[in-house]
C-alpha positions in Angstrom: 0.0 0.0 0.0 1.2 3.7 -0.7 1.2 6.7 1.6 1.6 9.8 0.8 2.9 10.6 4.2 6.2 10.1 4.8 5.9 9.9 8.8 4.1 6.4 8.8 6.6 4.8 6.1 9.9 2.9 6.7 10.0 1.9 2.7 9.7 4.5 0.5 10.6 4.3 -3.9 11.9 7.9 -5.4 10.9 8.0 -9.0 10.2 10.5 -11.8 7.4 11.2 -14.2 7.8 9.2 -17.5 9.9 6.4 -16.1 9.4 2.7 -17.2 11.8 1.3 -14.8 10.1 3.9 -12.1 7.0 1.7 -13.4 8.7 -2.0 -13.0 10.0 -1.0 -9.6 6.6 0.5 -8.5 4.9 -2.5 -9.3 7.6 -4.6 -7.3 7.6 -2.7 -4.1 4.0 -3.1 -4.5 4.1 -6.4 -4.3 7.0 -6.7 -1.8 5.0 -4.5 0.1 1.4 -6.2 0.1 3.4 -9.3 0.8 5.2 -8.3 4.0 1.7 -6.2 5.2 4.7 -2.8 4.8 3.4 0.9 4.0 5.5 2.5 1.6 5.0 5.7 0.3 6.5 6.8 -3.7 8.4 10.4 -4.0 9.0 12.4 -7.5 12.5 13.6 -7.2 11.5 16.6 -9.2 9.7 17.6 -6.0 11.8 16.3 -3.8 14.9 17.9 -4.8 18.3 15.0 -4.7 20.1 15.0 -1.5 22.6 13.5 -3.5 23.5 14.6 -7.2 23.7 11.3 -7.9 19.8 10.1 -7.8 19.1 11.9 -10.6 21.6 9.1 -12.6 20.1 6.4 -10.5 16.4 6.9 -10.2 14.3 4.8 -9.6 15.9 4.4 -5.8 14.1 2.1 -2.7 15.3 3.9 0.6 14.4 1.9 3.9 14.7 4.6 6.4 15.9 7.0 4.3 18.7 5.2 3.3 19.4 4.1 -0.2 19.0 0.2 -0.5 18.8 -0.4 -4.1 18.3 1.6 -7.4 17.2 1.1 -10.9 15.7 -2.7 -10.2 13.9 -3.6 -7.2 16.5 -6.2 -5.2 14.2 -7.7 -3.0 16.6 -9.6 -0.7 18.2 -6.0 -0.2 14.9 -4.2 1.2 14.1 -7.6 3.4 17.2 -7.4 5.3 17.1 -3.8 5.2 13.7 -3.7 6.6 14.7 -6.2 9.3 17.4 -4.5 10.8 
């Protein structure tokens, strides 16, 4: 499930508009998410504005507590152990 709220969400996917892999990784976290009963909530970087330079060259990024996990494809043994630490 998405949030739009940051606050309530551990997991959250940066992405921008017109972005099939922002797609593909959407619809992965999506899953991920329904299957471990996680809130996640997406962010458009051109909203956001990059912390780091270097999300704009690696967008889409999954972040588990603000921290960068994975980018481009969705590495799902990454954001597990991630999210269980």
């Amino acid at each position: 499930m998405s949030e739009s709220s940051s606050a309530a969400a551990r997991l959250e996917l940066v992405t921008i508009p017109d972005c099939r892999l922002c797609d593909r990784a959407r619809e992965a976290l999506t899953r991920l998410a329904e299957q471990r009963g996680q809130v996640w909530a997406e962010r458009d970087l051109t909203e956001l504005g990059a912390p780091d330079p270097m999300w704009w060259e690696q967008v889409p990024l999954v972040l588990v507590e603000g921290q960068v996990v994975c980018y481009w494809d969705v590495d799902e043994s990454a954001v597990v152990a991630a999210l269980e630490r």
